[in-house]
C-alpha positions in Angstrom: 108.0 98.5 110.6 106.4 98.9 106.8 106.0 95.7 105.4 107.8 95.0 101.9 104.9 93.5 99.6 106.0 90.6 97.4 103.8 90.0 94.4 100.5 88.4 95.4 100.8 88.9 99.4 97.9 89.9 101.1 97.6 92.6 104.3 95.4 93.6 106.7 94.9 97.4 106.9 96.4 97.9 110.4 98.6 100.8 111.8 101.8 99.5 114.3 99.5 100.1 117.3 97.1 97.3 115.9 94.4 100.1 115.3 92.4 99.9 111.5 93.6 101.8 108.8 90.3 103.7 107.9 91.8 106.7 106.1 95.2 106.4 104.2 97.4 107.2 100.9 98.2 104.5 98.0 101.3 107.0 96.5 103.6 105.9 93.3 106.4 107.1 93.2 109.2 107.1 90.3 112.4 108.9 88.9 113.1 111.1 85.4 115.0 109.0 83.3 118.9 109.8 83.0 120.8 109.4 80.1 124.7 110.9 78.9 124.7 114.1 77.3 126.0 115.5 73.9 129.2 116.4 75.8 129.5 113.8 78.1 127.3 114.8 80.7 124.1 113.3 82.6 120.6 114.7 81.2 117.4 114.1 82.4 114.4 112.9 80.5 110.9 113.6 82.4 108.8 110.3 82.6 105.1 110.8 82.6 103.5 107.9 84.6 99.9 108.0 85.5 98.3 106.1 88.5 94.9 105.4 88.3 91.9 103.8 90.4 89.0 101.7 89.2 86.1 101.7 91.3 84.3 98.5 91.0 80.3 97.0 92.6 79.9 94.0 94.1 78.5 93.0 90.6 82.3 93.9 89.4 80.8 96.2 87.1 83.1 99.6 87.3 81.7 102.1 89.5 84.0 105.0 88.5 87.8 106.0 87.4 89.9 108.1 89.5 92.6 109.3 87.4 94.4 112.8 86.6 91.2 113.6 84.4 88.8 113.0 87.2 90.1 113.8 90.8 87.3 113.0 93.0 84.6 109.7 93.7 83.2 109.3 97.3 86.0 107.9 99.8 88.3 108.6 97.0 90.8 111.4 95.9 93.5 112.0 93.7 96.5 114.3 94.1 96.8 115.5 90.3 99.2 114.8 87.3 103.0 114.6 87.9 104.2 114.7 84.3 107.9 114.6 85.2 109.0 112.3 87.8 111.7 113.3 90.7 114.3 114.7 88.5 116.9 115.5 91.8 116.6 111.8 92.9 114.2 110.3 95.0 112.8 113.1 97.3 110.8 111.1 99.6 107.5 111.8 98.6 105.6 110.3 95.8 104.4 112.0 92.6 100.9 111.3 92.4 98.8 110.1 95.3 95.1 108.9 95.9 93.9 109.1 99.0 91.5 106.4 100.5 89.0 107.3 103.1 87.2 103.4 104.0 84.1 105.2 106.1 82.8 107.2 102.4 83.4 104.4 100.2 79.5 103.5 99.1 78.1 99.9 100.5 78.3 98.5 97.4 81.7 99.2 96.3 84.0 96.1 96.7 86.9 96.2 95.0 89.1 99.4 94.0 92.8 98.5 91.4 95.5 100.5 91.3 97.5 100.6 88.3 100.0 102.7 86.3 100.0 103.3 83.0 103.3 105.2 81.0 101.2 107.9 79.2 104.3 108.5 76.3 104.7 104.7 76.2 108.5 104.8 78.4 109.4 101.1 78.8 109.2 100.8 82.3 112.4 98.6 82.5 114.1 102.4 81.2 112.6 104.1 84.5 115.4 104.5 87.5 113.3 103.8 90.5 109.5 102.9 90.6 107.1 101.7 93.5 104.3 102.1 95.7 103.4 102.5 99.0 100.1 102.6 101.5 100.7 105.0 104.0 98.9 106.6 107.1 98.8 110.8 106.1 98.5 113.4 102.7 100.0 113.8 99.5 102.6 116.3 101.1 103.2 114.3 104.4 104.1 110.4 105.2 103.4 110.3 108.9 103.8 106.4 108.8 104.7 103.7 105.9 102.0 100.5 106.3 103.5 98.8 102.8 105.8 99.1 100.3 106.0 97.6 96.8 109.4 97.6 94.7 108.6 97.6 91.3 111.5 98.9 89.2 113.5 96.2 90.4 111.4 93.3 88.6 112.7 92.3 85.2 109.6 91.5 84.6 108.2 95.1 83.4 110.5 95.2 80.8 109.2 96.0 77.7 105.9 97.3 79.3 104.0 100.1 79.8 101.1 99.1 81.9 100.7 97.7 85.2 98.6 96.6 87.7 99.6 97.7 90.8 97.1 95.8 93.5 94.0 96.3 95.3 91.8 97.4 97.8 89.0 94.6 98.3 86.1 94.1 100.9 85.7 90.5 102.4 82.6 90.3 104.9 82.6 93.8 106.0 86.5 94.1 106.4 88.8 95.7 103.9 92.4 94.6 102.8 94.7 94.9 100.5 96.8 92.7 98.1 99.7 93.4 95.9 99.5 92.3 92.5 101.9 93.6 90.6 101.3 92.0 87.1 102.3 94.2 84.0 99.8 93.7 81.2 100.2 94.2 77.3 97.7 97.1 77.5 98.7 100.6 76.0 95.7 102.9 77.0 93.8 103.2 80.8 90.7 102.3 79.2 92.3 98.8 78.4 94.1 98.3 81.8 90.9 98.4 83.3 89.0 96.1 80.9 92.2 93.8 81.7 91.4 94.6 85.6 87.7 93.6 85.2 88.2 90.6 83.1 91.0 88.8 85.4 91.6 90.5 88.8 88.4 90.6 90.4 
């Protein structure tokens, strides 16, 4: 069974079977926002969300940025720029996905943060459905669900438009991950992950 993260919990990367998570997907996943028509119907609005990775040394000095302007660091790839959210409902996959692989990630690269930024400044409390997950498989395919993280639910991303999702982190030789799930006052990427570097590392 996937475990449900609750803000600040911390996880081994482990499939069911007990084996180590070496080469997974961290996916977000959120909906377009609906609001009534001019003549009474439902509309759609598209909601632009952007997840991002900072790739940070053992010195916490950032490494690199994976984001939907730069798609590829060693170990770590992202799936591209989903500038519309599900607009049917949730379709059971996410909308933009990096993908992890453990065994490329350089020796001295410690810590990588996931966060999500709303790149036309949507409140995030105004977004239907929003979370992440860590799963075992591609962008296109879920083959098994290690964690999931809620986070349209939380009041507490009202009035926000930046987030800091959680993050990967090496501790003697063994990698695992904890959910942080802290909006921040940030507007911009560039911020988010000055915020990251000055607090969550």
């Amino acid at each position: 069974m996937a475990i449900n993260l609750s803000k600040g919990q911390k996880i081994n990367l482990k499939k069911e079977n007990g084996s180590d998570l070496t080469s997974f997907c961290v996916g977000a996943n959120w909906g377009a926002i609906e609001s009534k028509g001019l003549f009474g119907g439902m509309k759609k609005k598209a909601v632009d969300l952007d997840l991002s990775a900072g790739i940070f040394d053992n010195d916490k000095n950032m490494a690199d940025v994976i984001y939907f302007g730069k798609l590829k660091s060693a170990g770590v790839s992202h799936s591209g720029d989903d500038t519309t959210g599900d607009v049917d409902g949730d379709d059971g996959l996410d909308n933009e996905v990096i993908q992890i692989n453990l065994s490329q990630i350089p020796a001295n690269i410690d810590n990588i943060v996931f966060v999500l930024n709303s790149f036309q400044g949507q409140d995030f409390a105004t977004i239907p459905f929003a979370s992440i997950r860590l799963y075992d498989g591609t962008p296109s395919r879920v083959n098994e669900i290690v964690a999931s993280y809620n986070i349209a639910s939380d009041a507490q991303f009202s009035g926000f438009v930046s987030m800091i999702l959680g993050k990967l982190y090496r501790r003697n030789g063994e990698w695992k991950f904890s959910a942080i799930g802290e909006p921040t006052k940030d507007k911009k990427l560039e911020q988010t992950l000055q915020t990251v570097q000055q607090k969550y590392l």
